[in-house]
C-alpha positions in Angstrom: -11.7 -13.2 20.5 -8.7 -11.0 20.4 -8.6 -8.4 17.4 -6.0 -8.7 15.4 -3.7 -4.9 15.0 -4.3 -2.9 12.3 -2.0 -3.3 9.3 -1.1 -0.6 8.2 0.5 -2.2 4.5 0.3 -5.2 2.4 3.3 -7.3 1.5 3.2 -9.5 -2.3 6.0 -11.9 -3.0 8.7 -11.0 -0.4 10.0 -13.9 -0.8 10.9 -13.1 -4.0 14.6 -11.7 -4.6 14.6 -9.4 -7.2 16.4 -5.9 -8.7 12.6 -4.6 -8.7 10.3 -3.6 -6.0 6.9 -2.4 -6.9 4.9 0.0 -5.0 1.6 1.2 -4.4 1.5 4.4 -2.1 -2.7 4.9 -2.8 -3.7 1.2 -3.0 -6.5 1.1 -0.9 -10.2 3.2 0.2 -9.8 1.4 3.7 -10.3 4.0 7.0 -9.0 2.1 10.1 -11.1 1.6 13.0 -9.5 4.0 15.1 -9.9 7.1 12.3 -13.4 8.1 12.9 -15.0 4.9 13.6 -13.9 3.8 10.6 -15.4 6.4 8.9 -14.5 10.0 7.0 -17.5 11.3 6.8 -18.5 10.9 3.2 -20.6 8.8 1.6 -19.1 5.5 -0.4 -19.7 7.0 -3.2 -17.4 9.6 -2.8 -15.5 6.8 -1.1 -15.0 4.8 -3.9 -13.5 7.7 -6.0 -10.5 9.1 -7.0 -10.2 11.4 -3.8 -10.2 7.9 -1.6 -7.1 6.0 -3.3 -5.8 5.3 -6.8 -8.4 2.7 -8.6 -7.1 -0.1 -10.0 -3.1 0.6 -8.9 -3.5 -2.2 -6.3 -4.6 -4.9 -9.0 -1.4 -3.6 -11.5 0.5 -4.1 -8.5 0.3 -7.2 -7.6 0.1 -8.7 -11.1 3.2 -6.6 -12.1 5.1 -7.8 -9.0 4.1 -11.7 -10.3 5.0 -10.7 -14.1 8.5 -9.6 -13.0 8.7 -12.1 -10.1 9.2 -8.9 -7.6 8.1 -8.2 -4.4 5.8 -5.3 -3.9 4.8 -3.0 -0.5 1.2 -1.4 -1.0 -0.5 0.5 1.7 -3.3 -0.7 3.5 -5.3 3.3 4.3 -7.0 5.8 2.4 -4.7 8.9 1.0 -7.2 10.6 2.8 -6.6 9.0 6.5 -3.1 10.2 5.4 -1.2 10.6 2.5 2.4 8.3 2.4 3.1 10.0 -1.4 4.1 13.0 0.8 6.6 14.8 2.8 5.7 15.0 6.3 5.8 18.8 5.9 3.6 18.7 3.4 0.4 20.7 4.1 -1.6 18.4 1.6 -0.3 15.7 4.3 -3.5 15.5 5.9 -6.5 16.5 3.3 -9.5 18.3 4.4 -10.4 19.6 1.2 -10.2 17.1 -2.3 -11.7 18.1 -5.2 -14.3 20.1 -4.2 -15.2 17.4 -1.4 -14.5 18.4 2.3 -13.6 15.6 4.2 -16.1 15.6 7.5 -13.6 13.9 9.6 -10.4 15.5 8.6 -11.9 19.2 8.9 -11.1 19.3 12.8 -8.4 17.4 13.1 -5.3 19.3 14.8 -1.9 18.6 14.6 -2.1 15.6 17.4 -4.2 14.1 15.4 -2.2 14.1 12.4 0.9 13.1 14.5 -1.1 10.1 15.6 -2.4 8.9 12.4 1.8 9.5 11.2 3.0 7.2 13.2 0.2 4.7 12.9 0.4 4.4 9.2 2.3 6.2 7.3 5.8 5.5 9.5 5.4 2.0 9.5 4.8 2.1 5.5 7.9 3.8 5.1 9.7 1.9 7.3 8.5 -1.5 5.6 9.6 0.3 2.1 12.9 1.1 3.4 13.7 -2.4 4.6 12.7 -3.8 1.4 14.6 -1.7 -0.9 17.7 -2.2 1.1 17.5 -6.2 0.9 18.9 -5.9 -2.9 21.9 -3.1 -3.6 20.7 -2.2 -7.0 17.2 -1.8 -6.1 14.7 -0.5 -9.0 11.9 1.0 -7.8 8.3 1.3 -9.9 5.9 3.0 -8.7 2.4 2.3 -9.7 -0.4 5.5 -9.4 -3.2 5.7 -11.4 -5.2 9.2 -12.9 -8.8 9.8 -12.8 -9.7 10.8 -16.9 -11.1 14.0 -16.1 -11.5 16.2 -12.7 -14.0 18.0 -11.8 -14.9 21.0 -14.4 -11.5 20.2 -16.1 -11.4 18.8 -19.7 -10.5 15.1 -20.5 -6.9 13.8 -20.2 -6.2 11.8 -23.6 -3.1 9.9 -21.8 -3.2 6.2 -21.4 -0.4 6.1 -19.6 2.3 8.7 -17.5 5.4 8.4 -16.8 6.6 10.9 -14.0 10.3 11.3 -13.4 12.6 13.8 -11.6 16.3 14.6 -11.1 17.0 10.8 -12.2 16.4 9.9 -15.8 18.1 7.0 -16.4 14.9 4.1 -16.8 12.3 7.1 -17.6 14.2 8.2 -21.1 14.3 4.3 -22.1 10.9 3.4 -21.0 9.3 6.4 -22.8 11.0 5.3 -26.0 10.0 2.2 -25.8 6.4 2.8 -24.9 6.3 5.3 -27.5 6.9 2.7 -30.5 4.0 0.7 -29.1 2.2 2.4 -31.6 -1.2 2.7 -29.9 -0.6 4.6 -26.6 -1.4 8.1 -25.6 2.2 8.7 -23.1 2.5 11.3 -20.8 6.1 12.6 -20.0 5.3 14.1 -16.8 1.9 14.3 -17.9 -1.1 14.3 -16.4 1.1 16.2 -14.0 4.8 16.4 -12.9 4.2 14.5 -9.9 7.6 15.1 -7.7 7.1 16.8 -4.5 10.1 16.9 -2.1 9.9 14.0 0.3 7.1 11.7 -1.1 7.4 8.2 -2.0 10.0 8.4 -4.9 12.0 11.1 -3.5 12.4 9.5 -0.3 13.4 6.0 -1.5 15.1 6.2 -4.2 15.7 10.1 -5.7 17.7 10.1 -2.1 19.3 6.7 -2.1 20.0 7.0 -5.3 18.3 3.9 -6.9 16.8 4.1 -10.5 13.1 4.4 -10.3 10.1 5.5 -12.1 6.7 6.6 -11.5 4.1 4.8 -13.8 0.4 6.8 -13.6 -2.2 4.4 -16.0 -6.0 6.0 -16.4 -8.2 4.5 -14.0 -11.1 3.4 -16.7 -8.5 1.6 -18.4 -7.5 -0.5 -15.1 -11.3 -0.9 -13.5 -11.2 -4.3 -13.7 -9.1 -7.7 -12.8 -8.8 -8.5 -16.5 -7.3 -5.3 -17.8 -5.0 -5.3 -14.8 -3.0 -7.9 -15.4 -3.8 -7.2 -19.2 -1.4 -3.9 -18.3 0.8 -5.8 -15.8 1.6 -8.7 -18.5 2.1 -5.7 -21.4 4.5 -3.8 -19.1 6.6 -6.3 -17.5 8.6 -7.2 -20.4 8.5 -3.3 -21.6 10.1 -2.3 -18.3 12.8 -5.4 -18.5 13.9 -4.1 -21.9 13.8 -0.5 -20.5 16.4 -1.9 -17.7 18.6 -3.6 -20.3 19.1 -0.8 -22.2 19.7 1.6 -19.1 22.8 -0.7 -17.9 24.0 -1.0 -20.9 24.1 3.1 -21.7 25.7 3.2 -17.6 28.6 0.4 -18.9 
């Protein structure tokens, strides 16, 4: 039986055309075959933690693509094999420290290594995301992280929700408002951190291109499940439609 390659993202409802395009930089725990084995070292525990990917982003994702009738990109490796919300000069590019957790598998791996596990996974994410923004000219892009509620010997982050936004304003200033007058939501203006670092995800495709975009970090126990997934997805969707209405209208 011939093995099929590697894929190194996920596609949801290309077929779709659509002013939005959803991502999901941290979607998945998943170490390819040819990173160790298949293996970082660690145990699942620590596998199936913050440090691994973003839990429950993946879920929001998909369900917020369907809500909107948008396509959405989400990447198909660990943030830990390597990390696409980055700049390739980044030195957090490749991890081998996270949290107080070294990374077995990372801790001797040179620069040919990260070069190979570049253009293996993160290029060809990239590349995918540029060639779907470009397939609509007024592109949105959402961005979908989520936060753990409390690292290690830090205190608690109250936030139900983040919005992180940099440089470009225009959907982030509506969209807070709006979520703000919800009523029952803890929101985080570039809480539970600012977010932008020069060349990640955002920067790249749309702080560069120019395309209105925000990044939406939800807590992770809030998102654990299926249910409360597309609980968020459903509640968003028509928040981030209105958010989008009133942004045109204020650029008329």
């Amino acid at each position: 039986m011939i093995k099929k390659p590697f894929e190194p993202f996920l596609l949801h409802g290309t077929a779709r055309r659509s002013q939005w395009l959803i991502t999901c930089d941290h979607a998945t725990n998943i170490v390819p075959p040819c990173v160790g084995g298949g293996s970082l070292g660690l145990p699942e525990a620590d596998m199936q933690r913050h440090i691994a990917y973003d839990i429950g982003a993946a879920g929001v994702t998909r369900a917020l693509a369907d809500a909107l009738s948008a396509p959405a990109i989400l990447s198909n490796f660990s943030r830990m094999v390597i990390d696409p919300n980055r700049g390739l000069d980044d030195p957090t590019l490749l991890m081998k420290l996270y949290d107080g957790t070294v990374i077995p598998t990372n801790r001797t791996a040179n620069e040919v290594e990260k070069t190979r596990r570049v253009d293996a996974f993160y290029t060809p994410y990239h590349n995918a995301l540029t060639e779907l923004a470009a397939q609509q000219d007024d592109t949105v892009i959402i961005a979908i992280h989520s936060f753990t509620p409390q690292l290690n010997g830090r205190a608690p982050r109250p936030w139900h929700i983040g919005i992180l936004h940099q440089f470009d304003d225009r959907l982030s200033n509506p969209l807070l408002s709006l979520l703000r007058s919800e009523g029952d939501l803890c929101v985080g203006d570039n809480e539970p951190y600012a977010g932008h670092l020069p060349g990640d995800a955002v920067d790249r495709h749309a702080l560069q291109t120019g395309r209105a975009n925000v990044l939406i970090e939800l807590r992770s126990d809030l998102i654990e499940t299926p249910y409360q997934q597309i609980t968020w997805a459903k509640r968003l969707a028509p928040i981030l439609t209105l958010a989008l209405i009133q942004m045109e209208a204020q650029d008329a």
